[in-house]
C-alpha positions as CSV (number, residue, x, y, z in Angstrom):
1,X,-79.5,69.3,-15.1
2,X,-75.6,69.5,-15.7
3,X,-75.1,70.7,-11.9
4,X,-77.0,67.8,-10.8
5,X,-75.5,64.8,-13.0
6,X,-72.3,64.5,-11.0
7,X,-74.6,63.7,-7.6
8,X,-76.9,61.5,-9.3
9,X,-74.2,59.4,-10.9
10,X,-72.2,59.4,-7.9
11,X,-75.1,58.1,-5.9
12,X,-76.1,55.2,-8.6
13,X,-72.2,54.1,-8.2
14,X,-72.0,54.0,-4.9
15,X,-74.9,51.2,-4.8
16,X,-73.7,49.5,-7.4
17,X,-70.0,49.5,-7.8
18,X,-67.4,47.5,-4.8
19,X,-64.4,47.8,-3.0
20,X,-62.8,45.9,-5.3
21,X,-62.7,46.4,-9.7
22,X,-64.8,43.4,-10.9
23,X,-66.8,43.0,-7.5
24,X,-70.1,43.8,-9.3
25,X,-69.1,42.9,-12.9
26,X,-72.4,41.4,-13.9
27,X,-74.3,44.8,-13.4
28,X,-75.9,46.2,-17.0
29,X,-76.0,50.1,-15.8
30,X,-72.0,49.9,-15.1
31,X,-71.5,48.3,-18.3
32,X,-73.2,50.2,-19.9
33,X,-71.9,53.7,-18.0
34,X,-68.3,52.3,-18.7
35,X,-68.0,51.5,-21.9
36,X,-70.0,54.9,-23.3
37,X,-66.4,56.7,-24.3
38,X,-67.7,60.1,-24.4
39,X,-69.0,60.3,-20.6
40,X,-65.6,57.9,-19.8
41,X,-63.5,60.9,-21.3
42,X,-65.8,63.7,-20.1
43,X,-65.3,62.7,-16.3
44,X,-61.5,62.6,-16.6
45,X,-61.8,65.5,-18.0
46,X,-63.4,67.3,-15.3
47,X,-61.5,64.9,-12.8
48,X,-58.3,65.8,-13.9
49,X,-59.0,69.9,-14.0
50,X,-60.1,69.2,-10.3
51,X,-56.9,67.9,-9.0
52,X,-55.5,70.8,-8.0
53,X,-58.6,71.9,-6.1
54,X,-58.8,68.6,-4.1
55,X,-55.3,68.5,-3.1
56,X,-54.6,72.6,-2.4
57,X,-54.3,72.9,1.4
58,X,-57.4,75.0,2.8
59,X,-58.2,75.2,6.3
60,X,-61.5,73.8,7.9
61,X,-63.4,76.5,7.4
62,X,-62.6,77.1,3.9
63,X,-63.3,73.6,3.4
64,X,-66.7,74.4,4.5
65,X,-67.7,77.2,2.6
66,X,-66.5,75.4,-1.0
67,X,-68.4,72.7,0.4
68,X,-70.9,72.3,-3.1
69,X,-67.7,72.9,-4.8
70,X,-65.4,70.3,-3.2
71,X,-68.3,67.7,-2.9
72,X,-69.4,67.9,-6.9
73,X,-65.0,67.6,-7.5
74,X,-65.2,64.5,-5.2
75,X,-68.2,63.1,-6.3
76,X,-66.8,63.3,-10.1
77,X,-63.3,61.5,-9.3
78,X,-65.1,58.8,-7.4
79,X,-67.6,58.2,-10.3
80,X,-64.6,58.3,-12.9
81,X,-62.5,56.1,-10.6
82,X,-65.2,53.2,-10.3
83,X,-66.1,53.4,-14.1
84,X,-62.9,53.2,-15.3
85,X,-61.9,50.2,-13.1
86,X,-64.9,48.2,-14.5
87,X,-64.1,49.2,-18.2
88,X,-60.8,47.9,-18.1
89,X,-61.9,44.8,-16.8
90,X,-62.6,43.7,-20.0
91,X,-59.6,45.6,-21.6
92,X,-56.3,43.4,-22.0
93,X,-52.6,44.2,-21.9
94,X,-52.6,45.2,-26.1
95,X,-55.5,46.8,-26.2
96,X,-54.8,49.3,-23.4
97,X,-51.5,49.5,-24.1
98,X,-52.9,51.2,-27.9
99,X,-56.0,52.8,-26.6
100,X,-54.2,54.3,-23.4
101,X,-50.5,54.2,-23.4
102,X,-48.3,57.0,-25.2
103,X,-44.9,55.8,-25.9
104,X,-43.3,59.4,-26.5
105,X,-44.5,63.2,-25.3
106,X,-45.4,63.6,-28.9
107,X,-48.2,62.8,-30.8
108,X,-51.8,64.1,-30.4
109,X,-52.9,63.2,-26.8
110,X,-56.4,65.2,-27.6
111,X,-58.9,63.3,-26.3
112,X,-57.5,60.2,-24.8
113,X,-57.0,59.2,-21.7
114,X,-53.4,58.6,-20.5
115,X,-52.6,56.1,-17.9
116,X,-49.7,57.7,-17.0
117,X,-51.9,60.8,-16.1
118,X,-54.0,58.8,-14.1
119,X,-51.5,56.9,-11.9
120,X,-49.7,60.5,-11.5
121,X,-53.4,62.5,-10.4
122,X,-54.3,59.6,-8.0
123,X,-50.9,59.9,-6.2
124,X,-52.0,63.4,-5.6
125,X,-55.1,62.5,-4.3
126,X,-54.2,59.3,-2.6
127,X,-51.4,61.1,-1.0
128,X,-53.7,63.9,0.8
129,X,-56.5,61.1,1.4
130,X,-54.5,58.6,3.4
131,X,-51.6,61.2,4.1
132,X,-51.4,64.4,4.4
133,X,-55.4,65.0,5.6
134,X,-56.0,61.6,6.1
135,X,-59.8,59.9,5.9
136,X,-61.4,58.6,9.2
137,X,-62.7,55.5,9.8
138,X,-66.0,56.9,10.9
139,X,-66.4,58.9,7.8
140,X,-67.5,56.2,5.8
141,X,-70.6,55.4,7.7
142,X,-71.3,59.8,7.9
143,X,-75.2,60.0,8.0
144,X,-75.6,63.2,8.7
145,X,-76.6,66.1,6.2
146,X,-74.7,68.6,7.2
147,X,-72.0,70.2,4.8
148,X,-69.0,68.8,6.6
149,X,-70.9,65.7,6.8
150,X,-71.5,64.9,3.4
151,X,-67.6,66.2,3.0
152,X,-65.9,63.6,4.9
153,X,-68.6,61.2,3.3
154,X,-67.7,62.0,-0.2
155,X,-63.7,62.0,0.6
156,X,-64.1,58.4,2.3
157,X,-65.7,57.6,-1.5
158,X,-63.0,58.6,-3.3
159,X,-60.2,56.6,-0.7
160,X,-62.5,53.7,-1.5
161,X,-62.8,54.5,-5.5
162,X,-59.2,55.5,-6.1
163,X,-57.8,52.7,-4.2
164,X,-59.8,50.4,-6.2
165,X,-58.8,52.1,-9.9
166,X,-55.1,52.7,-8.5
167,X,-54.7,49.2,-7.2
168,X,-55.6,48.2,-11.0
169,X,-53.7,49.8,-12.8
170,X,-50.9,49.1,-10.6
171,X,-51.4,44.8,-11.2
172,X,-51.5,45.9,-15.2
173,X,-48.1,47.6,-14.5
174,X,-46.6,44.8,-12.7
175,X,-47.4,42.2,-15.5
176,X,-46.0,44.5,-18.3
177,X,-42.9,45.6,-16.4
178,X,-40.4,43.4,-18.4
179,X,-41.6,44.7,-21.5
180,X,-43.6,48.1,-21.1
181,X,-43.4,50.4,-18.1
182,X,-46.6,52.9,-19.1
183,X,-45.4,55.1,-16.0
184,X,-41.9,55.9,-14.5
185,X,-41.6,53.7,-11.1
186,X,-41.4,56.5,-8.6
187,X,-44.8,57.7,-10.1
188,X,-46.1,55.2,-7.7
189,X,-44.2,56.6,-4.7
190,X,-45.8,59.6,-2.3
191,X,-43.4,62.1,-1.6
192,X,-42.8,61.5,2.4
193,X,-42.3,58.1,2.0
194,X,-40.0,58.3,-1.0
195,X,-37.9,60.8,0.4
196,X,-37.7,59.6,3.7
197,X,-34.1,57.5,4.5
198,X,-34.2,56.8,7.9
199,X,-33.0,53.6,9.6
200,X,-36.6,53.4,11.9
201,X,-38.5,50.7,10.4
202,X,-41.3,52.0,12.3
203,X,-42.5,49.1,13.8
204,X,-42.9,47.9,17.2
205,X,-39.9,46.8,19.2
206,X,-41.6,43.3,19.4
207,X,-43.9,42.0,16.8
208,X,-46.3,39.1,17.8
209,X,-46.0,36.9,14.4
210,X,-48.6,35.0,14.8
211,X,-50.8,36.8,17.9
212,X,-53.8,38.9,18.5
213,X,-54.0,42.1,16.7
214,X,-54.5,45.3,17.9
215,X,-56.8,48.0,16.4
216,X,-57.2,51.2,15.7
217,X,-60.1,53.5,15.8
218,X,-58.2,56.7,14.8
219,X,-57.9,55.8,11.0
220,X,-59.4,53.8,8.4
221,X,-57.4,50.7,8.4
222,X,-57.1,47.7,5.4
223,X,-60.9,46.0,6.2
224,X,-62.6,49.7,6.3
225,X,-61.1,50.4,2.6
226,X,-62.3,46.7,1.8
227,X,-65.6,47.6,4.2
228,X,-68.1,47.0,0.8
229,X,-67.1,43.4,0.2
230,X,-64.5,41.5,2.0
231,X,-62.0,38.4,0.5
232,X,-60.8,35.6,2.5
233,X,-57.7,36.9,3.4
234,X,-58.1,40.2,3.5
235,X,-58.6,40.5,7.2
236,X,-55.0,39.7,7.3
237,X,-54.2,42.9,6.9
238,X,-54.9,44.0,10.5
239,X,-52.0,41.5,11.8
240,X,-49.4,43.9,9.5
241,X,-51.2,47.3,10.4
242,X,-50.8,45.9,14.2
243,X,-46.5,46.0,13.5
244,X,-46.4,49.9,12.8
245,X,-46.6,52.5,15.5
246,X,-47.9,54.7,13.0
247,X,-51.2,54.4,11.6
248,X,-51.0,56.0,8.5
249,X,-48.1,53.5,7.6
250,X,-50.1,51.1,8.5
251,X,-53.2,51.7,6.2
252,X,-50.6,52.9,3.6
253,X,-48.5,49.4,3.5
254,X,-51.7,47.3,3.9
255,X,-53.9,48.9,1.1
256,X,-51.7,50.0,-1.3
257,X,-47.6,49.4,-0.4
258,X,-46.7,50.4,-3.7
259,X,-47.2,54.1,-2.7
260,X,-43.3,53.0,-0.8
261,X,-40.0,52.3,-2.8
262,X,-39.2,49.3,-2.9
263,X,-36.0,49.3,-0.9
264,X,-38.0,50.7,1.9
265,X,-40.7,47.9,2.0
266,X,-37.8,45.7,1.9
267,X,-36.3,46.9,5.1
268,X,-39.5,47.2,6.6
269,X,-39.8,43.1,6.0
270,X,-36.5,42.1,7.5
271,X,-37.3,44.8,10.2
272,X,-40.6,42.2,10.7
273,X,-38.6,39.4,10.4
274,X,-35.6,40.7,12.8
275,X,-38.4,40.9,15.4
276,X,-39.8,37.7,15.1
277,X,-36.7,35.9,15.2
278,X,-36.1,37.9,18.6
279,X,-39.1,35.9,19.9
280,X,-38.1,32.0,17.9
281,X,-34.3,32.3,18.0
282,X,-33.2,34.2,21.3
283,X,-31.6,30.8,22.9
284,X,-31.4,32.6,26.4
285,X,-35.4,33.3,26.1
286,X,-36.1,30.2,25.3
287,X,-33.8,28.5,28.0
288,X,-35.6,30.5,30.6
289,X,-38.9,29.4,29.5
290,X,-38.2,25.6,29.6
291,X,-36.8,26.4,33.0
292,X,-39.6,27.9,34.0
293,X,-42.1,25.0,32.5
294,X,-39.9,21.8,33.4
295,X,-42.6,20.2,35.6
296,X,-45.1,20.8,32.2
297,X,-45.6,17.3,30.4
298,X,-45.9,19.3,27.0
299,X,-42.5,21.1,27.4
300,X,-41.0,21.5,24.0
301,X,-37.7,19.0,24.8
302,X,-35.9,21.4,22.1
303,X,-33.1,23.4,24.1
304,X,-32.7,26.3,23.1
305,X,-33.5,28.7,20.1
306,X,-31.9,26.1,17.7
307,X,-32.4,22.9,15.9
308,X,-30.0,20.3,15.1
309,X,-29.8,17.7,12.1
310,X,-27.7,15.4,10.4
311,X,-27.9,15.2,7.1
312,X,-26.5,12.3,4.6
313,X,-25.3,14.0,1.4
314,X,-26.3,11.0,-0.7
315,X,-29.7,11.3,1.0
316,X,-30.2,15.1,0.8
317,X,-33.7,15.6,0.3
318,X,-35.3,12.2,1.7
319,X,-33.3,13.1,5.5
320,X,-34.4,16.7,5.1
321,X,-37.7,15.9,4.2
322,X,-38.2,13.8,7.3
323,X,-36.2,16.2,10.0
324,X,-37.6,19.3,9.2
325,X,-40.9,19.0,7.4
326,X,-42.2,17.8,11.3
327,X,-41.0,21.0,12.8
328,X,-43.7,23.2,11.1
329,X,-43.5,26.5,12.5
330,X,-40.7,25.8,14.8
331,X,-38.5,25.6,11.7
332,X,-38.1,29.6,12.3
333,X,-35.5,28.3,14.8
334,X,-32.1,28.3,13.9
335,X,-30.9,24.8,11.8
336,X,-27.8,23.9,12.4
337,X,-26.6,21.3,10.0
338,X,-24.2,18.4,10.1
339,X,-23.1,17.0,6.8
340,X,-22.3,13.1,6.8
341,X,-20.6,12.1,3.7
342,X,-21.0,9.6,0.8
343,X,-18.5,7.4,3.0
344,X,-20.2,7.6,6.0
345,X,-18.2,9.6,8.4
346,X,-19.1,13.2,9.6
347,X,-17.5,15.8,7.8
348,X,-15.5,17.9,10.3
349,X,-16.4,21.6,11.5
350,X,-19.0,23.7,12.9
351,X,-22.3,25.4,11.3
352,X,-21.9,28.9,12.1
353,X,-24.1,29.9,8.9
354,X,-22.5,28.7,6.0
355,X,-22.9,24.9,6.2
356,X,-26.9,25.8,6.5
357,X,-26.4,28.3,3.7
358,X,-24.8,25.5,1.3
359,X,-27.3,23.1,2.6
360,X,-30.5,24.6,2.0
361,X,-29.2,26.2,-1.2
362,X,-28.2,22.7,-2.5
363,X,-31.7,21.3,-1.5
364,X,-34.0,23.7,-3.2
365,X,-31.6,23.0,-6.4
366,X,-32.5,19.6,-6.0
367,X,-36.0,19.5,-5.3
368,X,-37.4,22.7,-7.0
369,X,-35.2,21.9,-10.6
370,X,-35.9,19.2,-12.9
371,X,-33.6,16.6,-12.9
372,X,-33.5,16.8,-17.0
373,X,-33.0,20.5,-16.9
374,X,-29.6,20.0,-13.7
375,X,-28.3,17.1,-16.3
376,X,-28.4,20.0,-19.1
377,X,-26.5,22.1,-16.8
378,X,-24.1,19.5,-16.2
379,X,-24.8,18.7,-12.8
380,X,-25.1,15.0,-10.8
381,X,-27.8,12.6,-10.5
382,X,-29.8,11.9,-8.0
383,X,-28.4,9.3,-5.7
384,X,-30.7,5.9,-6.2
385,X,-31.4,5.9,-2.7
386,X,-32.6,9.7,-2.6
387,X,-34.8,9.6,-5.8
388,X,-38.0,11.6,-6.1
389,X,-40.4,12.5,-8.5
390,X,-40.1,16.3,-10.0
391,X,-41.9,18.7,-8.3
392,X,-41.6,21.3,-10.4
393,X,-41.9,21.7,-14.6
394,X,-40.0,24.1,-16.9
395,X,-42.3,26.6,-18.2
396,X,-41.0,28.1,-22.4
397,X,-40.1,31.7,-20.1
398,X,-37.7,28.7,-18.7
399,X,-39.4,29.5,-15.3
400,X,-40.7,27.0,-12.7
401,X,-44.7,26.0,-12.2
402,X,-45.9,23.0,-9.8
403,X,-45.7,19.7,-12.5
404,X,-49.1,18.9,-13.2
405,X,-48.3,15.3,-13.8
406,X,-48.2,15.0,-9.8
407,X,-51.8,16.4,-9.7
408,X,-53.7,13.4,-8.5
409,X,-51.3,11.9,-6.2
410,X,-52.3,13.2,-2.8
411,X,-49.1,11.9,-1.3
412,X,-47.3,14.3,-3.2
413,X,-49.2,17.0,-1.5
414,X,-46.9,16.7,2.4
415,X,-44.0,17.2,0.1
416,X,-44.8,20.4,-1.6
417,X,-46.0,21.7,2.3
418,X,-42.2,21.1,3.1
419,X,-41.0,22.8,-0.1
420,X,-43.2,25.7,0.8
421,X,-41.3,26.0,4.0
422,X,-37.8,25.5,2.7
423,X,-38.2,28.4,0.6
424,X,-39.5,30.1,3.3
425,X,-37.0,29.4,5.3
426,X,-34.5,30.8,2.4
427,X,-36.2,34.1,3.1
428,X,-36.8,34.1,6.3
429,X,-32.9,33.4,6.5
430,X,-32.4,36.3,3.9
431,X,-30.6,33.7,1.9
432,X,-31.2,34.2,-2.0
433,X,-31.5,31.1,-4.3
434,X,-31.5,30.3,-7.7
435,X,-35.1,29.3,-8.6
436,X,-36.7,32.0,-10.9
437,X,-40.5,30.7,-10.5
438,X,-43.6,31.6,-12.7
439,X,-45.5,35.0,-12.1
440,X,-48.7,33.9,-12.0
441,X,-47.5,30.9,-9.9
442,X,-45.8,33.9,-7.3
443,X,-49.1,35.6,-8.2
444,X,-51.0,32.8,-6.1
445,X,-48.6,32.7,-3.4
446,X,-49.5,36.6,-2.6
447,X,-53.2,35.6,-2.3
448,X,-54.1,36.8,-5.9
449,X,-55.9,34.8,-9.1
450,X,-54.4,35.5,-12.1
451,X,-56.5,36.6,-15.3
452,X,-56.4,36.2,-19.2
453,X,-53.4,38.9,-19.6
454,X,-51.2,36.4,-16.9
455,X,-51.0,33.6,-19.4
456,X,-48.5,35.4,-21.5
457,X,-46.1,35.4,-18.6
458,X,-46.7,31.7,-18.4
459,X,-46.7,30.6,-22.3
460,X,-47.2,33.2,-24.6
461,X,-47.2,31.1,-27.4
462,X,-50.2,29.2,-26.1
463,X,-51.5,33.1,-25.0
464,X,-51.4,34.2,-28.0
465,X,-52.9,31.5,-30.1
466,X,-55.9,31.8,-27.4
467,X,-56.1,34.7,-27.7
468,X,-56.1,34.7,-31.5
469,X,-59.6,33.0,-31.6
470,X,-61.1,36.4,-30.5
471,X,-60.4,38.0,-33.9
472,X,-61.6,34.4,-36.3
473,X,-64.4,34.6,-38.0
474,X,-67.7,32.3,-37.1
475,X,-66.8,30.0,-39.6
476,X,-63.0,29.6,-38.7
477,X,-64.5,29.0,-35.5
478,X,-66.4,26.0,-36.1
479,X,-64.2,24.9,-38.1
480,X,-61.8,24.0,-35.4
481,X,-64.5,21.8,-34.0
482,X,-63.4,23.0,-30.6
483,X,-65.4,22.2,-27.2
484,X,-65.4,23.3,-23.7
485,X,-62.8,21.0,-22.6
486,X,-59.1,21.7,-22.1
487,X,-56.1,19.1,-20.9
488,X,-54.5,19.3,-18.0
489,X,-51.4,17.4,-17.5
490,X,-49.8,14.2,-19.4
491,X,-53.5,12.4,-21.6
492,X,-55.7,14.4,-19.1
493,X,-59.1,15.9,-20.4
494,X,-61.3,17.8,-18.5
495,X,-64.6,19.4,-18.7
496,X,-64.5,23.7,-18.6
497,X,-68.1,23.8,-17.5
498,X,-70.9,20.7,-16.7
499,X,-71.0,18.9,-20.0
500,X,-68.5,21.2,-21.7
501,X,-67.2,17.3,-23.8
502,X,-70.6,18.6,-25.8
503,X,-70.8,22.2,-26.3
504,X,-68.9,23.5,-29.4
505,X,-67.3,26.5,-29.5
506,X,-68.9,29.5,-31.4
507,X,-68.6,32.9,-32.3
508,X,-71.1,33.6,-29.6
509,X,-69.7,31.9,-26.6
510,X,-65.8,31.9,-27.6
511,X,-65.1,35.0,-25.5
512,X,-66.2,32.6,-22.4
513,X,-64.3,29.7,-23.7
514,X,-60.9,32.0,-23.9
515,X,-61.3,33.3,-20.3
516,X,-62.4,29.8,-19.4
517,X,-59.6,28.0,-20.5
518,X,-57.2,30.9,-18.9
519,X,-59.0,30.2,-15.7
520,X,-58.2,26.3,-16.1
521,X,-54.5,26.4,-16.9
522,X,-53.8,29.5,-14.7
523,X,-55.7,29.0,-11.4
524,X,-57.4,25.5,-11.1
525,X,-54.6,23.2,-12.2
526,X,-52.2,22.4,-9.7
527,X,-54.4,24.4,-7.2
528,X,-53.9,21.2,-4.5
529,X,-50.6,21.6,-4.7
530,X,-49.9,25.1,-4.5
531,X,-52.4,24.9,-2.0
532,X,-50.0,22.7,-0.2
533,X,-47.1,24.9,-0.9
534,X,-48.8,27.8,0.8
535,X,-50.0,26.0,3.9
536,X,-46.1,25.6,4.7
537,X,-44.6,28.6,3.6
538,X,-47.1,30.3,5.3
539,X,-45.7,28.4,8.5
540,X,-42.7,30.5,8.1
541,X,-44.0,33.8,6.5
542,X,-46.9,35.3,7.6
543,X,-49.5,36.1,4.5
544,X,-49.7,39.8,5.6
545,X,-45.9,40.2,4.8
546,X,-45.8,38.9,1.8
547,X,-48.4,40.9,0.3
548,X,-46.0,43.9,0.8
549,X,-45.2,43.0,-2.4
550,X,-45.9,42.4,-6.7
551,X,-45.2,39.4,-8.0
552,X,-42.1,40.5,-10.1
553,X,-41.0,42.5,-6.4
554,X,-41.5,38.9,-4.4
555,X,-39.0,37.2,-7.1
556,X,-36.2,39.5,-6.1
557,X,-37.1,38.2,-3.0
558,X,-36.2,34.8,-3.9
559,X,-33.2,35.6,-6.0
560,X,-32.2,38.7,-5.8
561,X,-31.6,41.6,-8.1
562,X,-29.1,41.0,-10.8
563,X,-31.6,40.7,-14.0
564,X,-32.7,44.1,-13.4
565,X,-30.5,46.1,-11.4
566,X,-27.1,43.6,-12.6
567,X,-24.3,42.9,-11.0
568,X,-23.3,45.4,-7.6
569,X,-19.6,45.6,-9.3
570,X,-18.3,47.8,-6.1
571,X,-19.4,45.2,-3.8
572,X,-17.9,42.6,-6.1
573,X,-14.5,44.5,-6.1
574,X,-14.6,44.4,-2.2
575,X,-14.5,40.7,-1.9
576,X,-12.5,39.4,-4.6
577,X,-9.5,37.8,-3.8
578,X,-6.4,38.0,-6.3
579,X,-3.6,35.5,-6.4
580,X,-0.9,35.2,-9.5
581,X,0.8,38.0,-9.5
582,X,-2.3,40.4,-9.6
583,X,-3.4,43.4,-7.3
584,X,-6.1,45.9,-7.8
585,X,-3.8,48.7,-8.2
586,X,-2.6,47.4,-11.3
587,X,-4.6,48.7,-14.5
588,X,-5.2,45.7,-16.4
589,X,-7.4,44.9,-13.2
590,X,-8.8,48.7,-12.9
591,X,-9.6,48.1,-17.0
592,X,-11.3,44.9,-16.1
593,X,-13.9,46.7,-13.5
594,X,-14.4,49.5,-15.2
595,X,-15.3,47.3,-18.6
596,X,-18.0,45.0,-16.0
597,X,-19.2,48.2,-14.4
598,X,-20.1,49.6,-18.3
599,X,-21.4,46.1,-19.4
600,X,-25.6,45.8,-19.0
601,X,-26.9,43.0,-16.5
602,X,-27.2,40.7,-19.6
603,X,-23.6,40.7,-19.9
604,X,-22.2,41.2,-16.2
C-alpha cells in the first residue's frame, strides 16, 4: 500500500493542482492534502533523500532499468512541490518566516522544513530539468505506457511542479529582501549561468521588438511550462524566447530568470535594447527607407533616426507633454532637445546627450514628485503657466504610488500614458533617475497582482493593524462595528463586495474582509491609471523584458544601485576633479577615499 501511495497521489495532483500556486485554490482534497503537516513533512522527507538520485548522471539505459525507482522519486517531488505551493498560499510573510526560516545553523532543525533547503534542492533539480538533461516539449503530452514513456512524463511533472513551488518562494523572497534574506542570493543561480562571464549576450544579431515570433519545437518553451492554465500575458513570453539563439536560455530567462545573476540579465536587457535601437535609431537606415518610399502618401516626414523639440524651461512639462506624448512608439528615436529660456531666447549649444539627459531628468522630477515634497527639498515652484495636478502621492516608506485623488478624472489618464513612456524612455536611454517608486506599484508594472504580505511594503502601519484583526476576539470584532466597505482616496467610500455598506464584519468572515480590503488598496485603486501608465511604457519596453526581473531588481533599474550595493568609490575617484591646491597623491585625499570606501551605503 506504501509502494503504491506515491502514484496515487501523484495522479490525484496532477488533475487537480495548475501551472500556477493558487490556480485551483478552491479545491477541498488539496486543502486538505496541504495542510495535513505530517504527510507535508513526510514527502520532503523522502523528496529531499531523493535528490541526489534524480540529479546523478546515468546514461539512457540505466535510466531505464531504475525506471520504478526514478518514476516513484519523481512522482514524490512533484506531489510535494504542488502541496506545498498551495499550503503557503495561505501562509504570510511572519508566519513562514517562524514555521520555516532558521536564522542560524544551530538550533533543532528535526522535523521542519527549511526553505533554504528547498530553494537549494530545486536548483538541483531545476538545473538538470531545463539544463543539463533538459525536458521536451512533447513529453508533457507522453501517452504511452512504456517505461521511458511514463519517464519523460513524470520529469515534464516535476518542470511544471517545481517551477510553480520555486517561482513562489522566489516572490516571498523578493518581498522580504530588505529585511530577511531566508536563502543566500546565488542559491537562486545554476552553476553554468552563474559562472559564465562572457561578453555574448546570446541573442540574435537583430531582434524584431515588436514582430512575429519564432518557435521552437526542440524544447519546452514559457506557454508549455504554463500549458495547464494560461494568463493574459503570458504568451509574451515567446517574443523574449524568440531573441536567444539558444533555447535553453530562452525557456530559462522566460520561466524562471532568477536561476541568472542579476548582472547577467542586466546585460542581456541592454543587449535587447542595443538591438532595437539598431532598427529605431540607425539614421542611415532610416534615410534609405524614406528614399525608398517618397512617392508613399504615409511616409513618416521624420528624417532620420532622430526627433527634434524645443522646449520652454518655464513650460517644461506642458511642451513635453504635447511633443512627445504624440510620438508613441516612435519616441525610441533619438530626442534631441533644445532648451528656450525663461527670457525667451534659445540657449546656445548642441544636444549630443547631455542636454536630453538634464532634460528628461528634470521632467520626471517634476512630474513624478509632489510639489509639497520638491518645496521640502528646497527646490522651485512650478511656473503658473506650467501647473499640473500631482501625479504621484508619497507613500510612509517615502516611496511613490499613482495619487488616488486623480482617480475619476479620465483626462488625467493621457497624462499618466506619457509618464509611462518618459520613464521608459529613461531606461530605454539607460539613464537612471531619482524616483524610488512603491513595490507593489513596480509589482503591477511586471504583470503581477500583489497579495496580503505586499501591503507592508506599501504602509505597514495600516498592514499591520489589518492584519491585527486576525488574532481579536469575536467580540473585539463587533465591537469595531466594521463593514465591507473601505475608502479609497480624499471622502471616498466604496463597497468591498455587492452590498458590503450592510454586512458587518465577524469573526467568521474577517479573514475575507482582511484579504478584501488588501485587494482594494493594493490592486483595484488607481488600476485606470496604472493601467494608463503601462499602455505607454509598454510603447517603449516591451512586457517580455521587463519581466526579466523582481520588483526590487526593476527599481535598480530606475535608479540604480547605491542603497544596496553603495557608492562605486573607484569609479568616483576616476572622475573627480580637484582644484585648490589638492591632488590625489596627497594623503589627506588618499585618507578621504579610503574613509568613503569603509563607510556603508547609508553613509557614502
Amino acid at each position: 500500500a506504501l509502494e503504491c501511495y506515491p502514484s496515487a497521489l501523484s495522479s490525484v495532483l496532477t488533475s487537480c493542482s495548475g501551472s500556477k500556486a493558487g490556480r485551483n485554490a478552491a479545491s477541498p482534497l488539496l486543502a486538505k492534502l496541504a495542510f495535513h503537516n505530517p504527510s507535508l513533512f513526510g514527502l520532503w522527507e523522502c523528496s529531499s533523500q531523493n535528490v541526489p538520485l534524480l540529479t546523478r548522471s546515468q546514461s539512457s539505459k540505466a535510466k531505464i532499468a531504475n525506471s520504478p525507482q526514478l518514476v516513484a522519486a519523481y512522482e514524490v517531488f512533484s506531489s510535494f512541490c504542488d502541496l506545498f505551493s498551495h499550503h503557503l498560499l495561505a501562509v504570510d510573510d511572519d508566519e513562514f518566516l517562524e514555521r520555516y526560516f532558521s536564522p542560524t545553523n544551530g538550533g533543532n532543525t528535526q522535523g521542519k522544513i527549511l526553505a533554504s533547503d528547498v530553494v537549494l534542492s530545486l536548483k538541483k533539480i531545476l538545473n538538470d530539468l531545463y539544463w543539463v538533461n533538459p525536458v521536451l516539449a512533447a513529453d508533457i503530452s507522453e501517452t504511452n505506457t512504456d517505461a521511458e514513456s511514463i519517464l519523460r512524463f513524470q520529469r515534464a511533472r516535476l518542470l511544471i511542479s517545481g517551477t510553480k513551488l520555486w517561482n513562489s518562494l522566489h516572490e516571498r523572497w523578493c518581498r522580504l529582501y530588505r529585511n530577511v534574506k531566508f536563502c543566500d542570493e546565488n542559491s537562486w543561480w545554476f552553476p553554468f549561468l552563474a559562472g559564465q562571464h562572457d561578453s555574448n549576450p546570446i541573442i540574435h544579431s537583430q531582434v524584431t521588438t515588436f514582430g512575429d515570433q519564432n518557435d521552437d519545437d526542440e524544447v519546452m518553451d514559457e506557454s508549455s511550462v504554463e500549458s495547464i492554465d494560461v494568463d493574459e500575458g503570458d504568451a509574451g513570453g515567446d517574443a523574449l524566447a524568440s531573441s536567444f539563439r539558444d533555447p535553453k536560455m530562452a525557456r530559462v530567462l522566460t520561466a524562471i530568470p532568477q536561476a541568472m545573476p542579476f548582472s547577467r540579465r542586466v546585460n542581456l536587457f541592454q543587449s535587447l535594447i542595443d538591438s532595437d535601437k539598431l532598427l529605431m535609431q540607425d539614421e542611415e537606415a532610416t534615410f534609405r527607407h524614406m528614399m525608398m518610399n517618397l512617392d508613399n502618401p504615409e511616409q513618416d516626414g521624420e528624417m532620420g533616426g532622430r526627433v527634434r523639440v524645443t522646449i520652454h524651461r518655464d513650460a517644461l512639462y506642458s511642451d513635453s507633454m504635447n511633443t512627445l506624448n504624440p510620438l508613441g512608439k516612435k519616441l525610441r528615436k533619438k530626442v534631441q532637445v533644445t532648451f528656450v529660456n525663461q527670457h525667451g531666447a534659445t540657449e546656445a549649444g548642441i544636444d549630443g546627450g547631455g542636454v536630453f539627459k538634464e532634460f528628461l531628468d528634470d521632467l520626471i522630477k517634476d512630474a513624478f514628485i509632489p510639489q509639497a515634497t520638491r518645496n521640502e527639498s528646497g527646490e522651485e515652484e512650478q511656473s503658473s503657466d506650467d501647473n499640473h495636478p500631482d501625479f504621484f502621492s508619497v507613500t510612509p516608506l517615502q516611496t511613490l504610488q499613482v495619487n488616488l485623488d486623480s482617480d475619476g478624472d479620465y483626462s488625467a489618464l493621457s497624462h499618466y500614458e506619457f509618464l509611462g513612456r518618459v520613464l521608459g524612455k529613461a531606461i530605454y536611454e539607460s539613464i537612471l533617475v531619482d524616483p524610488q517608486l512603491a513595490l507593489p506599484f513596480l509589482n503591477k508594472l511586471l504583470g503581477k497582482q500583489n497579495s496580503l504580505d505586499d501591503l507592508k511594503n506599501m504602509d505597514p502601519e495600516f498592514y499591520k493593524h489589518i492584519k491585527s484583526l486576525r488574532y481579536m476576539s469575536a467580540q473585539d470584532i463587533n465591537s469595531l462595528g466594521l463593514t465591507f466597505e473601505t475608502t479609497a482616496g480624499k471622502n471616498k467610500t466604496v463597497e468591498l463586495i455587492p452590498g458590503g455598506s450592510n454586512i458587518l464584519v465577524t469573526k467568521d468572515n474577517v479573514i475575507q474582509y482582511i484579504h478584501l480590503v488588501s485587494h482594494q488598496r493594493m490592486n483595484i485603486a488607481g488600476s485606470r491609471q496604472t493601467h494608463a501608465f503601462l499602455h505607454g511604457f509598454r510603447d517603449i519596453i516591451p512586457a517580455p523584458w521587463v519581466r526579466l526581473f523582481s520588483a526590487y531588481e526593476f527599481q535598480k533599474l530606475i535608479s540604480g544601485d547605491d542603497a544596496v550595493q553603495g557608492i562605486d568609490v573607484q569609479g568616483m575617484m576616476n572622475v573627480t576633479r580637484y582644484s585648490g591646491g589638492l591632488h590625489p597623491s596627497q594623503p589627506i585625499v588618499q585618507w578621504l577615499w579610503e574613509v568613503v570606501n569603509e563607510m556603508n551605503s547609508e553613509q557614502q
